[in-house]
C-alpha positions in Angstrom: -8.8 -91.4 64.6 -9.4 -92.5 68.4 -8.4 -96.4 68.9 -9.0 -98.2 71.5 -6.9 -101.1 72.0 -6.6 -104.4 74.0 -3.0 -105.8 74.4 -1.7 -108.6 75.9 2.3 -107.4 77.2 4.7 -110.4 78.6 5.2 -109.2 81.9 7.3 -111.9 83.5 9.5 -114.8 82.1 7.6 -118.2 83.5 9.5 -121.7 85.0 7.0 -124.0 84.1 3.2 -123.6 82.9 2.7 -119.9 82.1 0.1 -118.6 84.8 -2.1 -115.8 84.6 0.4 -113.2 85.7 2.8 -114.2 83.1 0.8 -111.6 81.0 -1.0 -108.7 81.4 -4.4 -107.2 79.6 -4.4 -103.9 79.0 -6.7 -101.0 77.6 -4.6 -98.7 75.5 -6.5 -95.8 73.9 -4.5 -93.3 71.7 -5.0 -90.7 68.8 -3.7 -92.0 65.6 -2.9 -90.2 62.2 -1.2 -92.9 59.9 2.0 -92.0 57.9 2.6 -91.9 54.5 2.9 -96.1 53.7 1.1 -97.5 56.6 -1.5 -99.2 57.2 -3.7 -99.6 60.1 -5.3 -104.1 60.8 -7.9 -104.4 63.0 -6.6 -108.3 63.9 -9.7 -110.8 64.2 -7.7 -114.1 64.5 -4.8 -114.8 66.1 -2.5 -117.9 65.9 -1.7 -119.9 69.4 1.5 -122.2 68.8 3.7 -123.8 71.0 6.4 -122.4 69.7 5.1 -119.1 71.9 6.3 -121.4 74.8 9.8 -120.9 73.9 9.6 -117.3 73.1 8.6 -116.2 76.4 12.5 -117.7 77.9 15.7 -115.7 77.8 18.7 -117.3 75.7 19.8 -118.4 72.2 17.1 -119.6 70.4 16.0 -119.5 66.0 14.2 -116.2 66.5 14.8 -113.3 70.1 12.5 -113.7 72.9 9.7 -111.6 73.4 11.3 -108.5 75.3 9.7 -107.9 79.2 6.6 -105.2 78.6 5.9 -106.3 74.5 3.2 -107.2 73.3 3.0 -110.9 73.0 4.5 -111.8 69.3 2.0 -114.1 67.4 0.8 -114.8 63.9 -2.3 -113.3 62.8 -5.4 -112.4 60.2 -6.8 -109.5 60.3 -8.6 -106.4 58.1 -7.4 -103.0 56.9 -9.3 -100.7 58.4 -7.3 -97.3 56.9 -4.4 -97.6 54.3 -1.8 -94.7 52.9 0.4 -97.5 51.1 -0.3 -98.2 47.7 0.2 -101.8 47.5 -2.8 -102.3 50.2 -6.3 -101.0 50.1 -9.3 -100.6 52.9 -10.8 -103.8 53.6 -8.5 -106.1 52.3 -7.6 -109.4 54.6 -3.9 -109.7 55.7 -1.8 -112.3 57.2 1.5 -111.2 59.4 2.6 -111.2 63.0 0.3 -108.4 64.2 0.8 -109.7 67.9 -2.0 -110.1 70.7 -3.8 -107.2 70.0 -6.7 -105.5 68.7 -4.7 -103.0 66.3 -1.6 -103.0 64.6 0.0 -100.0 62.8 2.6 -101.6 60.1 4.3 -100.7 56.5 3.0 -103.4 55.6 6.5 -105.4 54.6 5.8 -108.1 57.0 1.9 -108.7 55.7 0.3 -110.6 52.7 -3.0 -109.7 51.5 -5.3 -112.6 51.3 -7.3 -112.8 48.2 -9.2 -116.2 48.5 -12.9 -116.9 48.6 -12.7 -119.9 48.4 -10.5 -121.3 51.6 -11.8 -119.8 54.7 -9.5 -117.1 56.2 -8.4 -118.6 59.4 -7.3 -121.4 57.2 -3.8 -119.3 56.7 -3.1 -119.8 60.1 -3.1 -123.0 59.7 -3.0 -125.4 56.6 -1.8 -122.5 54.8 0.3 -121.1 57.2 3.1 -121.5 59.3 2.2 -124.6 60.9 1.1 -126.0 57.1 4.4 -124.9 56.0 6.5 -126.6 58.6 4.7 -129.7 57.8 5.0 -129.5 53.7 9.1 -128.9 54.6 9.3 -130.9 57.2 8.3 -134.1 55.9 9.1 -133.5 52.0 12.7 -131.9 52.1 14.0 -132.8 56.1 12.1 -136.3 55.9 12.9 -136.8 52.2 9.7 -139.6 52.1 9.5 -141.6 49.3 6.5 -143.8 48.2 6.1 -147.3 50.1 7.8 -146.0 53.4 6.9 -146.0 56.8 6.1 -142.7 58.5 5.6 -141.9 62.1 4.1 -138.8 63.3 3.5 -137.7 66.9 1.5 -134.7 67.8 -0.7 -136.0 64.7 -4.3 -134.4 65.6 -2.4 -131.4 66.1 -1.7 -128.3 63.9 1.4 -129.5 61.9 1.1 -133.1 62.5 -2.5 -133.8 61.0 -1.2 -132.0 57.7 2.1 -134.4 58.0 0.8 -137.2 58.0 -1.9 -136.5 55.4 0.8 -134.9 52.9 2.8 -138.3 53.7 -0.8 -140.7 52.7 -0.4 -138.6 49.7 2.9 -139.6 49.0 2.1 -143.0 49.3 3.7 -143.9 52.8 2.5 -145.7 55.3 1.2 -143.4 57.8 1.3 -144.1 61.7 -0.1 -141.6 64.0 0.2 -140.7 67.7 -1.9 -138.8 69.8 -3.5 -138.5 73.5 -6.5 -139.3 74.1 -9.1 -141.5 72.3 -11.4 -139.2 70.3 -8.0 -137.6 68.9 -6.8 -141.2 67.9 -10.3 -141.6 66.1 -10.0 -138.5 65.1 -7.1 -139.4 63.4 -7.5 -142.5 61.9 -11.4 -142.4 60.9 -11.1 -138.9 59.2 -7.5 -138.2 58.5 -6.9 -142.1 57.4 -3.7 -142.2 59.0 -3.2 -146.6 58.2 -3.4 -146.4 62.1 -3.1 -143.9 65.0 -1.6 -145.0 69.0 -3.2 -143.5 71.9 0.0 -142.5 74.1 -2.4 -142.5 77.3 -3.2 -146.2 77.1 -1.5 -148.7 79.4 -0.4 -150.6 77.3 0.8 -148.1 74.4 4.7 -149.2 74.1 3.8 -152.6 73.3 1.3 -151.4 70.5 4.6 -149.3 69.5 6.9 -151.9 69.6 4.1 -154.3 67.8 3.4 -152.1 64.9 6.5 -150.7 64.3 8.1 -154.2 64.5 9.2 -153.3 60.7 11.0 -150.8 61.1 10.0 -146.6 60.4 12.3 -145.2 57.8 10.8 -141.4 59.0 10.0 -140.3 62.6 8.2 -136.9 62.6 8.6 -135.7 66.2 7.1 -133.0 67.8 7.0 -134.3 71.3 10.0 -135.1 72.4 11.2 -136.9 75.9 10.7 -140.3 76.2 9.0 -140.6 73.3 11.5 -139.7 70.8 13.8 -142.0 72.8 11.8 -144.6 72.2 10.9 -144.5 68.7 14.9 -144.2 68.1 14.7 -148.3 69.0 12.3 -148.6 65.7 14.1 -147.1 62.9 15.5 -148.8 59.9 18.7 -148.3 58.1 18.8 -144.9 56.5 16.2 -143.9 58.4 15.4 -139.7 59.1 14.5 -138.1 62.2 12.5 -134.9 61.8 13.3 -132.5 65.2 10.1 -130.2 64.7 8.9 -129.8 68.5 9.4 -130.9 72.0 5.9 -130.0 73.4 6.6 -132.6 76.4 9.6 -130.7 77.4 8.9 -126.8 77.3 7.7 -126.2 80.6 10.3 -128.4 82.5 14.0 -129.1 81.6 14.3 -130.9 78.5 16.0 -134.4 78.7 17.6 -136.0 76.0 17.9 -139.0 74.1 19.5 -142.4 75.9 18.9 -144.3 72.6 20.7 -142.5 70.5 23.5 -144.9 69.3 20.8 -146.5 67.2 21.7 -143.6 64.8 24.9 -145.1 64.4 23.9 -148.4 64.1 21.2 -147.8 61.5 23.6 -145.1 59.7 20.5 -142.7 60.5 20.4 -138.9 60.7 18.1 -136.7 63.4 17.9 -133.2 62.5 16.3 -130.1 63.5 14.3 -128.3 61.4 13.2 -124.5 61.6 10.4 -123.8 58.9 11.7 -119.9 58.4 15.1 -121.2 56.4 12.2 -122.1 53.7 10.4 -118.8 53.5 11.9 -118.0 50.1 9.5 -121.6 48.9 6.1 -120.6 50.8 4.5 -119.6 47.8 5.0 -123.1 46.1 4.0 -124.8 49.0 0.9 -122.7 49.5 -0.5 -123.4 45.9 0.3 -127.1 46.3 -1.6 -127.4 49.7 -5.0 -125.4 48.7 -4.8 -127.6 45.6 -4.7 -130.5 47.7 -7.9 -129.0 50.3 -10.0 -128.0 47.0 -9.4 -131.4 45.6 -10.6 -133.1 49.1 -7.3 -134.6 49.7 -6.4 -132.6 52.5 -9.0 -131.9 55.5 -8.1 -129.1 58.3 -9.6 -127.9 61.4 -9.6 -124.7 62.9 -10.6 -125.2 66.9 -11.5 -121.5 67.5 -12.1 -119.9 71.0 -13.1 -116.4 71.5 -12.3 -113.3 72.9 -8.4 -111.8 74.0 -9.4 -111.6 77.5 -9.4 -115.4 77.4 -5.8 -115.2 75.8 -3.9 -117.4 78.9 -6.8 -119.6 79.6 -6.9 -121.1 75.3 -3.2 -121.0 75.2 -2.6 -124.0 77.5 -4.7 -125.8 75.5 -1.8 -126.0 73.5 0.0 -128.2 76.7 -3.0 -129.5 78.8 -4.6 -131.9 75.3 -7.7 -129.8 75.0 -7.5 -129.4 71.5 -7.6 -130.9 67.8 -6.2 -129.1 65.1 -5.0 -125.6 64.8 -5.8 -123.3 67.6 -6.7 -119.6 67.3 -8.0 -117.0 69.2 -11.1 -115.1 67.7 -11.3 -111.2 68.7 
């Protein structure tokens, strides 16, 4: 079999905003004969995260960088166009990390077959998938949220923080959201029915901080970082729980930390990183809970969906420059 593939290969390690020669396209056309177990996706979605950012850098990190001349790692959905492993068959739906690609060749260890008609596909890249699961962690067993509490959530018309915030209304918490941008704070508020959502781009946003968290937040989701999360350390209660899920404000620049941070000592509070692969083991519970709570209407998601791989660099810093609401994926 002759396929023809597009790939998208890291070619340099970027300071700053990735630019266009931080990757290459390529056209890759070989002969293929599959093994005995292997499988052979023909990816049509793939997953844009900002965790990418941080793969793209040299040093320690949760999970290796992307090697110089890979093909860029990402999540992804995608079909079986031939199979010789018995546990998959032609024309079943897969999730895995199949990369920025057209065509993966894979024993299949690192898939799941996708047998739902009745949440849309691209949905598992989402609600359903990694970003769903940080989320349903995140807040449930790193915030430890308990009915009647105060939640704050920044990122919240993003991937994982629109599905925070609505597990947390579920919960019973009080839900306050962050975002950039007025159509994302509507967005937020009117549809998600977060109790309230901040625009962080108005002038006077600190002061609508400082008003409406004048309570105190027992739980600070952050996935922004900067001065931000400094900030929102002068807010929390006694007890309260910082969730560390992101820093999108500081991965193209050096990060800078947190001046606030006695406030932890003061308010005998805890901030702690959280890395949603140490709960891989629990993805299937968390999976049947979150389509339960879609089907039943009590969870909404969106999928903001560009298309084609040539336009790979130009959709990703969507992810940094606020063009988008909800998860964002590529369409090939």
């Amino acid at each position: 079999m002759e396929i023809n593939n597009r790939t998208v290969r890291l070619l340099e390690r970027p300071i700053g905003l990735p630019k266009k020669n931080t990757w290459s396209l390529n056209q890759e056309n070989f002969d293929l004969e599959l093994k005995e177990n292997q499988i052979l996706i023909k990816n049509e979605f793939i997953s844009l995260d900002p965790a990418m950012r941080g793969w793209l850098n040299r040093g320690k990190s949760y999970i290796s960088p992307v090697n110089l001349g890979d093909v860029m790692r990402a999540g992804t959905i995608g079909k079986i166009i031939e199979s010789k492993n018995k546990n998959f068959n032609n024309g079943n739906y897969v999730s895995g990390w199949g990369g920025v690609q057209d065509y993966i060749v894979s024993d299949g260890k690192d898939f799941t077959r996708i047998d739902d008609n009745k949440v849309k596909k691209e949905t598992y890249l989402g609600a359903l998938g990694v970003p769903g699961m940080t989320a349903y962690f995140g807040i449930l067993k790193e915030g430890n949220i308990k009915k009647g509490e105060t939640v704050v959530v920044s990122a919240a018309a993003g991937a994982v923080g629109s599905i925070v915030g609505q597990i947390a209304k579920i919960k019973g918490c009080k839900v306050i959201g962050i975002a950039g941008g007025k159509d994302k704070s509507d967005y937020v508020k009117n549809t998600l029915k977060f109790d309230e959502c901040l625009d962080y781009k108005k002038e006077n946003f600190f002061n609508d901080l400082m008003s409406i968290c004048k309570k105190g937040v027992d739980v600070y989701f952050d996935n922004v970082g900067g001065e931000l999360l400094d900030r929102m350390m002068l807010f929390i209660s006694k007890g309260a729980r910082i969730v560390i899920c992101g820093a999108i404000s500081q991965y193209n620049q050096k990060p800078k930390g947190p001046n606030n941070y006695l406030s932890l000592l003061v308010n005998r509070a805890t901030m702690k990183g959280m890395v949603v692969f140490d709960y891989a083991k629990d993805y299937d519970k968390a999976i049947i809970e979150i389509r339960k709570w879609i089907l039943e209407g009590k969870l909404l998601t969106k999928e903001d969906i560009y298309h084609g791989i040539e336009n790979f660099h130009d959709v990703f810093l969507k992810l940094f420059n606020g063009e988008k609401i909800g998860k964002l994926i590529l369409k090939i």
